[in-house]
Each structure stands twice: as C-alpha cells, then as structure tokens.
C-alpha positions in Angstrom: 0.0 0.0 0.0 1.1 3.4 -0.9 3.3 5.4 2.1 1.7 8.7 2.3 4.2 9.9 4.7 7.2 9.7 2.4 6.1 12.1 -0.2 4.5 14.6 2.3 5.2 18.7 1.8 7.4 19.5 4.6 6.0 23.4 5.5 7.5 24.9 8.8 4.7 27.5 8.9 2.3 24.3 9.6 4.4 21.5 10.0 2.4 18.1 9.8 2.4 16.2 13.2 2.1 13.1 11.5 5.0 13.3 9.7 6.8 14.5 12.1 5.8 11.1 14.2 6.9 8.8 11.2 10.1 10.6 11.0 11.1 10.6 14.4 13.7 6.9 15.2 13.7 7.0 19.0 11.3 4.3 19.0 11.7 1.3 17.3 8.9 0.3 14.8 8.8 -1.0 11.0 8.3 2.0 8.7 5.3 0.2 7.6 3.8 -0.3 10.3 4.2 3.0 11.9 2.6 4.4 8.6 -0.4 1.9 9.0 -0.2 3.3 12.7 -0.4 6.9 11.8 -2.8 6.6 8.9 -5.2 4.8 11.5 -4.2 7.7 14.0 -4.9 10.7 11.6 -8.3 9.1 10.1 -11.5 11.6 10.4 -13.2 8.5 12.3 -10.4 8.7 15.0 -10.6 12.5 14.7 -14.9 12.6 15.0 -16.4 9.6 15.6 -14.2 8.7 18.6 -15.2 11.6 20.8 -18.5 11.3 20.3 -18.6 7.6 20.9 -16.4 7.2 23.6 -18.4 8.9 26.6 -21.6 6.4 25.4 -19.2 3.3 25.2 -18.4 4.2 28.7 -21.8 4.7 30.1 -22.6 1.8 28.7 -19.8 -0.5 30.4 -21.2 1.1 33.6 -24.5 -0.2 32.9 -23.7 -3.3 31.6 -21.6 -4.2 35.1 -25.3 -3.2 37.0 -26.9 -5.7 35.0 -24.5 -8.5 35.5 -25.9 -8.2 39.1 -28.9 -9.7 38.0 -27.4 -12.2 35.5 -25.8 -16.0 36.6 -21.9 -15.9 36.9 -21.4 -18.0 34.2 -23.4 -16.3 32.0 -21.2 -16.2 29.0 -21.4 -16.1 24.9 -17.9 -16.2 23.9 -18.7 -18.0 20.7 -21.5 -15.5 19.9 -18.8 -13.0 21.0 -16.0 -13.9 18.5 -18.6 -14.2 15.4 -19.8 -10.7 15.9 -16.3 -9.4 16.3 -15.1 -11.4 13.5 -18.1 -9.7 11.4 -17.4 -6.5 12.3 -14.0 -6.6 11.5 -14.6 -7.6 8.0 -17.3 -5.3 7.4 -16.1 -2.3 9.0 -13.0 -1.6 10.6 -10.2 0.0 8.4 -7.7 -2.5 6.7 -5.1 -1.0 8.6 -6.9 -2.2 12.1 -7.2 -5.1 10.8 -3.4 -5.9 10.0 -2.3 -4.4 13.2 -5.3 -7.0 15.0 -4.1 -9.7 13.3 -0.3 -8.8 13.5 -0.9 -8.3 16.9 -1.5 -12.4 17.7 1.7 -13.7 15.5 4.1 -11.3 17.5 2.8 -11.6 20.8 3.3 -15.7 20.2 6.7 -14.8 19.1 7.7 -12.3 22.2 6.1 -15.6 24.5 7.8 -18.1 22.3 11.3 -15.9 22.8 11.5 -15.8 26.6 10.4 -19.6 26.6 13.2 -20.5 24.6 15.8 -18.1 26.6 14.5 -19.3 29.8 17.5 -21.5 31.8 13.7 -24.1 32.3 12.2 -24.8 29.2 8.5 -24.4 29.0 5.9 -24.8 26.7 3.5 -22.2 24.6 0.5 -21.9 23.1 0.8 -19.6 19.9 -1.8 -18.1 18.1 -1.1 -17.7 14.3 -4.0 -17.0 12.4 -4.3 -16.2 8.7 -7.2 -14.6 8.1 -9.8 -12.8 10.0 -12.2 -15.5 10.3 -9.9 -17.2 12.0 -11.0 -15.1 15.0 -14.3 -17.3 15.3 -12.1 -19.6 17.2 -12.3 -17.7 20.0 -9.3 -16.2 18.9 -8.8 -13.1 21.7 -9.9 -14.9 25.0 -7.4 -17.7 24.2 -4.9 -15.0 23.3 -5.7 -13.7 27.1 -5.9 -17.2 28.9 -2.7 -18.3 26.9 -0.4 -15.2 28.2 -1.8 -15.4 32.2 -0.6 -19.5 31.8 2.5 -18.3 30.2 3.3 -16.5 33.0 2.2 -19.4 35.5 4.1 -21.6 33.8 6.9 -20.2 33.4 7.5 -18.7 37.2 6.2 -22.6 38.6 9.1 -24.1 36.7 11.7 -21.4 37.5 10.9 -21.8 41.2 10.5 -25.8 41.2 13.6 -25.8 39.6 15.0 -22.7 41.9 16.4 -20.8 38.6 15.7 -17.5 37.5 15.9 -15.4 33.9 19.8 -14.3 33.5 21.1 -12.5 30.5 22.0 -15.0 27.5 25.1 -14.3 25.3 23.4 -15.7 22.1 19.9 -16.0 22.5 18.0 -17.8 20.2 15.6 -15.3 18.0 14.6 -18.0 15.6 11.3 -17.5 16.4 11.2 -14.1 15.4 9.8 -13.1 12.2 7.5 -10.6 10.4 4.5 -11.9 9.9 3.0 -13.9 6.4 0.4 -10.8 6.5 0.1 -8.4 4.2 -1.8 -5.2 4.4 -3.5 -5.2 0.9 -5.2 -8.5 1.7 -7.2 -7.2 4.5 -11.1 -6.2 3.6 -11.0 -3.2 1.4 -14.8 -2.1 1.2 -17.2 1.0 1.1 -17.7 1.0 4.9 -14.2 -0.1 6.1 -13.3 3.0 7.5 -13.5 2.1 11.3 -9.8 3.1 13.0 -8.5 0.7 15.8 -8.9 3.0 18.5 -12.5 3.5 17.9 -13.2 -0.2 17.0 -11.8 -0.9 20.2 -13.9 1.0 22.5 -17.0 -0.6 20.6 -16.1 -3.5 21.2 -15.1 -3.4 25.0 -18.6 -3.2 26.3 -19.7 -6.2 23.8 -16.9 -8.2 25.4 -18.2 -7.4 28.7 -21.8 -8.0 28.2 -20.5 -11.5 26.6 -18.3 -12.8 28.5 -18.0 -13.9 32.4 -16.5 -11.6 34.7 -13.6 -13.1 35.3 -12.8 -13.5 31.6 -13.3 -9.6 31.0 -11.2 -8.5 34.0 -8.3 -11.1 33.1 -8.6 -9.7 29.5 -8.2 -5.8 30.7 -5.7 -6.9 33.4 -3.7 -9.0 31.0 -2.7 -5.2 30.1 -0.7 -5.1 33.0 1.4 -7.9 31.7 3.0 -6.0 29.7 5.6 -4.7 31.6 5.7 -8.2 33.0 7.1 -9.6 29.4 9.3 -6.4 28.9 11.5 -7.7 32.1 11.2 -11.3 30.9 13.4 -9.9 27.9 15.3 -6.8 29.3 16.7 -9.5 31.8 17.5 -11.9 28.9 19.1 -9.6 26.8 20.9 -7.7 29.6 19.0 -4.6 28.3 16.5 -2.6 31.1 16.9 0.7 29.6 14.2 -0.5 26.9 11.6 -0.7 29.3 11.0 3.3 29.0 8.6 1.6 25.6 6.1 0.7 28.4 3.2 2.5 29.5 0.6 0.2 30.9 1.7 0.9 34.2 2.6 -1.5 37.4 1.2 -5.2 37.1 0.5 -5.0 40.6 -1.2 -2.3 40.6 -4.9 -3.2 38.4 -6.7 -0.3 36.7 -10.7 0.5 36.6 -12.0 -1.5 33.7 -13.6 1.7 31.7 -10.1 2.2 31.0 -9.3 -0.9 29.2 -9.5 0.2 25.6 -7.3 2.8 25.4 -5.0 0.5 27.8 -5.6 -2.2 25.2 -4.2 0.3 22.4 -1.2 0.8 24.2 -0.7 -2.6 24.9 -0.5 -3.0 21.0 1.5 -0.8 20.2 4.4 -1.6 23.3 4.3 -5.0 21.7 4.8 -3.7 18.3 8.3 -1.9 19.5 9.3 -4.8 21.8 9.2 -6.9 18.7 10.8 -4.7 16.6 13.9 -4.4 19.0 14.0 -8.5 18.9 14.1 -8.2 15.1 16.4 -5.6 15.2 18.7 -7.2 17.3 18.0 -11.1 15.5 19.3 -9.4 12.6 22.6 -7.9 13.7 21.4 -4.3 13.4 21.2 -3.7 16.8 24.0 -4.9 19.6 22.8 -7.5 21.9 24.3 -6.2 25.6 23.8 -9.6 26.9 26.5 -10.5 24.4 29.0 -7.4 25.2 28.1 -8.0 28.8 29.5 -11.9 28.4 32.7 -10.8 26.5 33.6 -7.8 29.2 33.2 -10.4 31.6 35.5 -12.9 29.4 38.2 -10.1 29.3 38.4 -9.7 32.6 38.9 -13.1 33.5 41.2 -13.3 30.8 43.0 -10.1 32.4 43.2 -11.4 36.4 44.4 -15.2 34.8 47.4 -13.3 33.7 47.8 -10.9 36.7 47.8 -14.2 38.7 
C-alpha cells in the first residue's frame, strides 16, 4: 500500500504532526507499520467519531456491570462474541486495524515463544497464528488472554521448582522471530471499512463485557498489566533494562478500573509492536545485543586477572 508519509510537503509554517511522528527513530517500529499506525491515528473517524462515541461506550460498560448483578456468573457467549467481532471486523473496521489485529496475535506468540526459549527451564506455549480474520471465530482473543496469564504461571512454577531465574543469554535464540506472512493489501477493502482501531476498540469493549463472564473480561483488561511483565522477561534476557522506558501500561500490581481498558488495550498493542521490533532488530545484527558485550567484558576480565595471577 502506498506510504503517504514519504512524499509529504514538509512546510514549517504548519508542519504536519504526522509526519513528524513517522520521522522521528527514538522508537523502534517498522516503517510500515508505523505508517499503517499513523494513517489509522490521523483518520477523520479517530478524529470525530471517537469523541462522540467514547463517553456512550463508557456509560454503557457502567451499565452493563449493574446488569450482570442480576445475571448467573457464568453467563457467557464467547462464541456469539467472536462471530460478531469477527463480522465487524470484516465489514467495517479500516484495513489498517485489521493488519495491526491480526499482527498483533503472530508477534505476541513470538515475544512468549522468545522468553520460553531463553528461559534456563524450558516451557511450553500456546501460539496463536491466524491467517485470516475469520480465523478469530475460534475464540481467537480470550485464548490469546488465557494463553499469556498461563504463560506467565508456567513459566515462574518451573523457575521456582527448579529454583532458577531469567539471566542474561550471550546468544539467544531469535529464531522465532519473524514478520509476519500478512500483508496489508489483503485485509477487507470495502465502502464501509473506514472504522480506526482505537474506535473499534472501545465498541467492542462493552460487547466483550456484556458476553463474556466476569472473570474472563477483567483477566482480559488486566492482561494489560502484563505487559511490563514480558518487557523484564526480555530486558533480563538480553541484559538490556533501559528498553523498558517503551512501556506505559503501568505496574502489574497495581490493576486499573475496567472503563479504561481500551485505550489500555491500544497501548498494549502498540508496546508490543516496539518490543518486537527491538528483537528483530537485534535477531538481525542491526542492533548490539548487551547480553552479548556483557558476556565478552566479563571474558576479558577473567582473561585479564588469569594473567595478573
């Protein structure tokens, strides 16, 4: 799909702040898919249908928790659920929030997949790689929730069993990590496609509440808190903690309200988007892995006191 951003009139009397985001390197994303990003961003429905529909999604979620009162715990349609979102997406929500949905299950399975393979206890994963959008039918987002909060269960039972914890690896293995067999220009291209990913997102946040139980919406919106969860998982593998200043979903002990979770859930997106564009970065040689210059300082300096002694 055509770059908009490339060929944009630079005028300092109204500089663009759109181009001005896709130009700007301090954080690490794919120049396509920050243009997708920022085309999504920039979109009149971002710029007037998500203020107007935003305060109603709200009020809506509030309502919706009152009537669960009244409904049985279990109450749940999560098949229903993942048809309608399925349907929605296809019919209405821009191609490029549809590539960044669907991108968004191949690289968070990758990011899970890395730290299980860089872990000193191996452990298993679930990944989620689906190919097209009715794949979602298969209850495609709650297993993407239930599959990280096991991750992390999993992982953290093995590491203690085995009384081990994540150290930095010299060579890690990124063979996991890959863009994903998606392509942009294959996503539903019709007349009411126009939907951005910010505003799909907080339509569909009070559908996934009505839907589902509970304790599957608050593990979805707390799964947000994860994030920062999986950024240490990898900052401690590759010796790198300075790259946690690409999280903003707060303290994962620290749960948020709920009405909050769809912008939460756009951040969350994106934060994965840059933590696996660093991995790619770094799988390919473009970036130094300090895990690695961390090893051959320490290799030196043995090498130095051996000879002192």
């Amino acid at each position: 799909m055509k770059d908009d951003f490339k060929d944009q009139v630079w005028d300092e009397r109204d500089p663009s702040p759109w181009l001005a985001l896709y130009l700007d390197q301090s954080t690490p994303l794919p120049d396509e898919v920050k243009a997708a990003w920022l085309r999504d961003c920039s979109s009149g429905s971002r710029q007037y249908f998500l203020p107007a529909m935003r305060p109603l999604a709200r009020l809506s979620m509030i309502l919706i928790q009152a009537l669960k009162i009244f409904l049985p715990r279990r109450w749940a349609h999560s098949i229903f659920l993942h048809r309608l979102l399925a349907f929605g997406m296809k019919r209405f929500l821009s191609p490029e929030a549809n590539w960044l949905i669907m991108r968004h299950f191949h690289l968070g399975s990758q990011v899970l997949q890395f730290v299980a393979a860089n872990s000193p206890t191996k452990v298993s994963t679930s990944p989620l790689f689906p190919q097209e959008i009715d794949d979602v039918k298969d209850e495609l987002f709650l297993k993407h929730d239930l599959n990280l909060f096991n991750f992390v269960i999993r992982l953290n039972k093995a590491l203690r069993e085995n009384n081990q914890e994540l150290v930095p690896v010299p060579e890690p293995d990124f063979s996991m990590i890959h863009e994903p067999d998606l392509k942009l220009e294959d996503m539903p291209h019709g007349r009411f496609n126009v939907i951005d990913l910010q505003s799909a997102i907080e339509l569909y946040t009070p559908i996934y509440q009505l839907l589902l139980t509970d304790n599957d919406f608050w593990r979805a919106s707390n799964s947000l808190q994860l994030d920062e969860t999986l950024a240490i998982y990898c900052a401690k593998i590759l010796a790198s903690p300075e790259h946690l200043v690409m999280l903003n979903n707060k303290h994962p002990m620290v749960p948020l309200s709920t009405l909050y979770a769809a912008y939460r859930l756009v951040l969350h997106g994106l934060s994965t988007e840059m933590l696996h564009a660093l991995l790619t970065r770094m799988a390919s040689g473009e970036h130094p892995i300090p895990a690695r210059e961390l090893a051959k300082m320490h290799k030196a300096a043995e090498v130095v006191m051996d000879q002192q002694n």
